[in-house]
C-alpha positions as CSV (number, residue, x, y, z in Angstrom):
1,X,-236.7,131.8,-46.9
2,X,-239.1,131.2,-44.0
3,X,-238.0,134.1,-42.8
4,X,-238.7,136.1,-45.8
5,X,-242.2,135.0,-45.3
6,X,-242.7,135.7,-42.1
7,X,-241.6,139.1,-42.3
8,X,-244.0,139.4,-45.6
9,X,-246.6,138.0,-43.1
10,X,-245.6,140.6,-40.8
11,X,-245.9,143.5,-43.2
12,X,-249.4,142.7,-44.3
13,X,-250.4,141.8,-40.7
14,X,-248.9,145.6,-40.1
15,X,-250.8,147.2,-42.7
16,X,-254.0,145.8,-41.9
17,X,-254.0,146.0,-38.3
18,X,-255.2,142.4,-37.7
19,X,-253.2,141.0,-35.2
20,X,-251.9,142.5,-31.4
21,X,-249.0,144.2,-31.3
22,X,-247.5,141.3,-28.8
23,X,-248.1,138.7,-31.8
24,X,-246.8,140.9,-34.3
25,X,-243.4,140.7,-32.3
26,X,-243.3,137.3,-31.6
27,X,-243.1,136.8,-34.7
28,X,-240.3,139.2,-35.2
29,X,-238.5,137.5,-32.6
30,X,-239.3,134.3,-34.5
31,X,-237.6,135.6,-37.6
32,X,-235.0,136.9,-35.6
33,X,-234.4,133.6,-33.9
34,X,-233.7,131.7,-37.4
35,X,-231.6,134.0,-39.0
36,X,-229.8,133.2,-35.8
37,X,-230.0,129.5,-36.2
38,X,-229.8,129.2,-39.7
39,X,-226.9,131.9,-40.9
């Protein structure tokens, strides 16, 4: 579930340009990381 938001948060974040390109992929990793962790 957290993941799910984050990648919502990434989407909108994509769409409206409003973070760097290195935070938008930290985050990635991030969601990346607890689907990992949390399978």
């Amino acid at each position: 579930m957290f993941c799910f938001f984050l990648n919502s948060f990434l989407i909108f974040v994509l769409t409206k340009k409003y973070l760097p390109t290195s935070l938008q992929l930290f985050l990635f990793i991030i969601c990346i990381l607890n689907i990992i962790f949390y399978q």
